[in-house]
N, C-alpha and C positions, 0 to 999 in steps of 0.2 A: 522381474516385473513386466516387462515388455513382451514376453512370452506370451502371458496369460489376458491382454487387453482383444478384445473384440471388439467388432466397428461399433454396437452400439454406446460399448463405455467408451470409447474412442471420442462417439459424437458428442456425448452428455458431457466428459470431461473440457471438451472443446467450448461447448458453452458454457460452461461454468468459469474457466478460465476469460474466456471472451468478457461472460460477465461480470467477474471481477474486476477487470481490467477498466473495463467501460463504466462499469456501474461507480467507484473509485472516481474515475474525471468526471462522471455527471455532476456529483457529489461536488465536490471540490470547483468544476465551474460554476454551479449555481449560490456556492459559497463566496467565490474572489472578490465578488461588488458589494459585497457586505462585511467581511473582516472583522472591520475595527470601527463597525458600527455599534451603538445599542439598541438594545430591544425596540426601545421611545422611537429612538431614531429611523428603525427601520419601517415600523410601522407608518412612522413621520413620511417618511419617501415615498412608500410603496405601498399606504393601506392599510386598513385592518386588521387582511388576512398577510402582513409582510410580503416576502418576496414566493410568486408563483411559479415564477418562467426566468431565463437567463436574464441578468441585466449586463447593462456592458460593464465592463472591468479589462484593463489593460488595451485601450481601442476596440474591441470587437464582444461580442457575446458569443459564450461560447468558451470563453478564454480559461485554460485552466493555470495553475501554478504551478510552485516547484514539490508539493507535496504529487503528483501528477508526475511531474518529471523524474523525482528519486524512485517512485516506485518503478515506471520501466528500463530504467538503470539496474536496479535490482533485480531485476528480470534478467535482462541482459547479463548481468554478472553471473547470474545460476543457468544460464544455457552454456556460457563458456565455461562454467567449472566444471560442468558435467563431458565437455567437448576435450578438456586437459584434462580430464581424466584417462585416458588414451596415453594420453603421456610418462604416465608413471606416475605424476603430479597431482595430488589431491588434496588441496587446501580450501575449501570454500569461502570461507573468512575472506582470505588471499582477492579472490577473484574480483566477491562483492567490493572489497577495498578500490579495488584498481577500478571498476566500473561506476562508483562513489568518485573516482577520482577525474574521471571522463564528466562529470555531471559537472562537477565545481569548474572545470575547462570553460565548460557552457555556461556560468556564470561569469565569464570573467573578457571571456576574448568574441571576439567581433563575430565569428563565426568557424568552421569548420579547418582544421589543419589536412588539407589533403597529400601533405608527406608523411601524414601517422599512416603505414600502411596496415598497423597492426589494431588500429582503433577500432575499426569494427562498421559497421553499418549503420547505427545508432548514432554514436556522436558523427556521422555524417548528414545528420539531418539538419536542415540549415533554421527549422520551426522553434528547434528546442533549447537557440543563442538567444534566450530571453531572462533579464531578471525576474520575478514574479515573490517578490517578498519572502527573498531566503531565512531562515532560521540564523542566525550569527552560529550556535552551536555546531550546525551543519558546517557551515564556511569556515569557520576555523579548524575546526577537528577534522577539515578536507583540506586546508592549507599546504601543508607541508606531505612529504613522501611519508612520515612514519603511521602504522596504521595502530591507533588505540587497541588497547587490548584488555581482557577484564582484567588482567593485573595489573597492566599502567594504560589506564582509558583517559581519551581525549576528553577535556572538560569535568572536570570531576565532579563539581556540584550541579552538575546541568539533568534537568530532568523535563526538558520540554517534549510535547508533542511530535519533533521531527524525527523522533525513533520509530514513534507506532505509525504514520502515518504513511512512511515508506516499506512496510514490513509484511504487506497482505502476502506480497508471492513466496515470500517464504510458508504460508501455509499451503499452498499448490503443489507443494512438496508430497504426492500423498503414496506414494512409493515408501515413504519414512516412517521410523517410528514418532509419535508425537511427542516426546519426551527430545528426541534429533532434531526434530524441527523448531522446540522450546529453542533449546540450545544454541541451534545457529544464529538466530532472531537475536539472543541476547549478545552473542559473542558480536554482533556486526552490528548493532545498537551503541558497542562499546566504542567503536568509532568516531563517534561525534558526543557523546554522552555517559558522563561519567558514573551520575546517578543510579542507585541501583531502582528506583522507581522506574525510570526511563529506559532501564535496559529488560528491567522485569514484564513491564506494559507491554513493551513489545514483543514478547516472547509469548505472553497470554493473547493478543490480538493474534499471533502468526498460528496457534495451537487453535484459537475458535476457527478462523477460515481451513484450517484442515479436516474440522471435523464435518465443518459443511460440505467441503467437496467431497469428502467420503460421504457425501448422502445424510448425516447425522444431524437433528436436531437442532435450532440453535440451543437453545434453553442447556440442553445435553450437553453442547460443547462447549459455554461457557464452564459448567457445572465440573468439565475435565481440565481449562484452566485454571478452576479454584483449586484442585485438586494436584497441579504441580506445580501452583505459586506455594503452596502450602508448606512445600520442602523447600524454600529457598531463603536463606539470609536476606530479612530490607522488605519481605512482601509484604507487609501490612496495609499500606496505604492503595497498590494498584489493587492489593484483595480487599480490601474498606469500599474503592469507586465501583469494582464489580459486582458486590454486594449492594450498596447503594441503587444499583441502578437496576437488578433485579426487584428489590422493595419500592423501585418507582412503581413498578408494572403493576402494583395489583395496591395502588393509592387512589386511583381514578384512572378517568378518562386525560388522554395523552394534551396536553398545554406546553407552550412556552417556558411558564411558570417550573414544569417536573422537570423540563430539560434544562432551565440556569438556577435549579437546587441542586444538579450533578456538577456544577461548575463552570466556569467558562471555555474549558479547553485548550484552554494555553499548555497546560502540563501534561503530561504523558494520561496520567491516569485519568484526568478527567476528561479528555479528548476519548480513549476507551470506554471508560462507561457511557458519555454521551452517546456514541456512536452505538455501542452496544444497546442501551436503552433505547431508542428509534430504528432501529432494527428490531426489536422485539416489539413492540407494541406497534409496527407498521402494519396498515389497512393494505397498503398496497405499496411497488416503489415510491410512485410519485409520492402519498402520504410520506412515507418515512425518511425520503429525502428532505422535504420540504421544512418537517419537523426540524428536521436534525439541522438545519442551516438557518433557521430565525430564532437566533437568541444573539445575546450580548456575549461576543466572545469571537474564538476562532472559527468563525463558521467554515473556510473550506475546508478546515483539518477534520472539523466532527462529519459534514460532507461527505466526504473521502472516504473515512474510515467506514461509516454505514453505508454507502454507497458499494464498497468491498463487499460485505457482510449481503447486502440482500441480491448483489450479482452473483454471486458467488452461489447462496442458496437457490435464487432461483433460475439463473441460467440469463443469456442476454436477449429471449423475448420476449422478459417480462418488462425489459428497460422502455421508459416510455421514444417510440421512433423519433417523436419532432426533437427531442432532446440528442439524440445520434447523430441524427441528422447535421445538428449547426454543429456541434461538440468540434473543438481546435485538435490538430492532431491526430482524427479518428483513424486516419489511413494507418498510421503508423501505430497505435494502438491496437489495431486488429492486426494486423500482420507480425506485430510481435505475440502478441495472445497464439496466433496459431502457430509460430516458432516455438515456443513453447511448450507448447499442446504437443508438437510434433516430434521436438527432442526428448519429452518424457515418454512419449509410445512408441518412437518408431526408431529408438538412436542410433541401433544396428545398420537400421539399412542407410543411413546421414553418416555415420562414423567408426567403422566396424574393419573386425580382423577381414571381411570377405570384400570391403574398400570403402571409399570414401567420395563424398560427394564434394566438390570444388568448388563450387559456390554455397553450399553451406557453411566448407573453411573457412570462406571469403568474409562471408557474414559473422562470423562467427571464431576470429583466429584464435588459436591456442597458444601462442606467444602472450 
């Protein structure tokens, strides 16, 4: 695959990763100060038109969550499996585990262990020791060393939104086939999520971001998640929200009202179709951001995930600046977006039979 990249797919895939990435914490900060509000309510606080611009959540504006946090964890975890590839070692499951398991660290303790000399770059950041309204499924099925698996998964009735909502960079995978990237999404869902909704959800949200970054449609790439929920044991329900929420799109004009008949978002599927839904019927980012975060429900998670979805398709400068600008974390958000960008294009020259780059290791160990 790295053969065949030219500087232009180079730069478009750069931003579309960027995009994602970024577009994901927009989403997700402009969701945190609303949560566990309702509709009434938000209106009540902020207006008619609800929430327009950041409000503050957790001291500052700007501030995103741990839906924000697990995905560049999940990042993290697919540059080093790609980097122990080298090794002989090819587990990707494996990887994401152990970089899921770096995340729950930063739930729990004061700040950075600088005797982990294998931890990485990442959990050395001192921004990311914050709680931000963990998922309990997450926290427990990150508990302990053993990593769930679809034949004995952590939580076994659990089918909340904390699966899809960490899962976009599994579609950035576009070196894969989509049916490889379904799979891994569900296999590493199974870790904190037993439900086969919640491990399904996310395997269909990880399959639409890949067909975006392949340049494809969304409409289209939803249409190739129906199509390999279709084969799977349990899909009825994330194929019911996906469905739903393409029949929002052609009811009317886009309201409050179409987005909490998809649900509130709490649960895997309805967290996807919502996001899915305000990504499709988006005027622009801001539109479909905005959409997607005022309703009664989990607003950073449907955020998030539509926030993925329109970076992803359109690249990061369609993301509105002033929103960049204040965003928590941006440094280290772009910098991992372009680690990544750069481990899938350029691996050879970072990790290769002709050598190896020493502070790529660094950032990056294979231990």
């Amino acid at each position: 695959m790295t053969a065949v990249w030219g500087r232009a797919q180079q730069q478009d895939f750069r931003s579309r990763v960027r995009g994602c990435l970024l577009g994901g914490a927009i989403g997700d900060a402009l969701g945190a100060g609303i949560e566990f509000e309702s509709l009434d309510a938000i209106h009540g606080n902020h207006g008619p038109d609800g929430v327009t611009d950041y409000v503050t959540a957790y001291g500052r504006r700007g501030a995103v969550t741990d839906d924000t946090q697990m995905t560049l964890f999940t990042v993290e975890g697919l540059i080093r499996a790609q980097v122990r590839r080298d090794t002989g070692a090819w587990h990707p499951p494996t990887d994401i585990h152990r970089a899921y398991r770096r995340w729950a660290a930063t739930q729990s303790e004061w700040g950075p262990d600088e005797r982990r000399k294998d931890a990485g770059w990442l959990a050395r950041e001192e921004w990311l020791y914050a709680r931000r309204a963990p998922g309990n499924a997450c926290l427990s099925g990150l508990a302990d060393d053993r990593m769930g698996t679809l034949e004995e998964p952590k939580n076994p009735g659990s089918k909340g939104c904390g699966t899809v909502m960490r899962s976009a960079p599994f579609g950035l995978l576009v070196g894969w086939e989509p049916q490889l990237v379904f799979q891994l999404a569900v296999e590493c869902a199974a870790q904190t999520h037993g439900h086969p909704t919640g491990q399904l959800a996310a395997g269909a949200f990880a399959v639409i971001i890949h067909g975006l970054a392949r340049g494809e449609a969304l409409d289209g790439s939803v249409q190739h998640a129906l199509a390999l929920l279709g084969a799977r044991p349990g899909h009825q329900e994330t194929t019911d929200a996906l469905q739903s929420a393409l029949g929002a799109v052609r009811q009317g004009m886009p309201s409050p009202q179409r987005v909490e008949a998809l649900g509130e978002g709490w649960t895997a599927e309805e967290s996807l179709a919502i996001g899915v839904y305000c990504a499709l019927v988006a005027e622009d980012v801001r539109h479909g951001l905005l959409l997607a975060v005022n309703h009664s429900g989990d607003s950073d998670s449907t955020g998030s995930i539509c926030g993925n979805l329109l970076g992803v398709q359109h690249g990061e400068t369609a993301l509105p600046p002033a929103w960049i600008a204040e965003l928590e974390g941006r440094a280290t958000i772009l910098q991992l977006a372009d680690d990544f960008a750069m481990e899938m294009t350029q691996a050879p020259a970072l990790h290769g039979p002709s050598g190896a780059s020493p502070a790529w290791l660094d950032r990056y160990p294979a231990a």
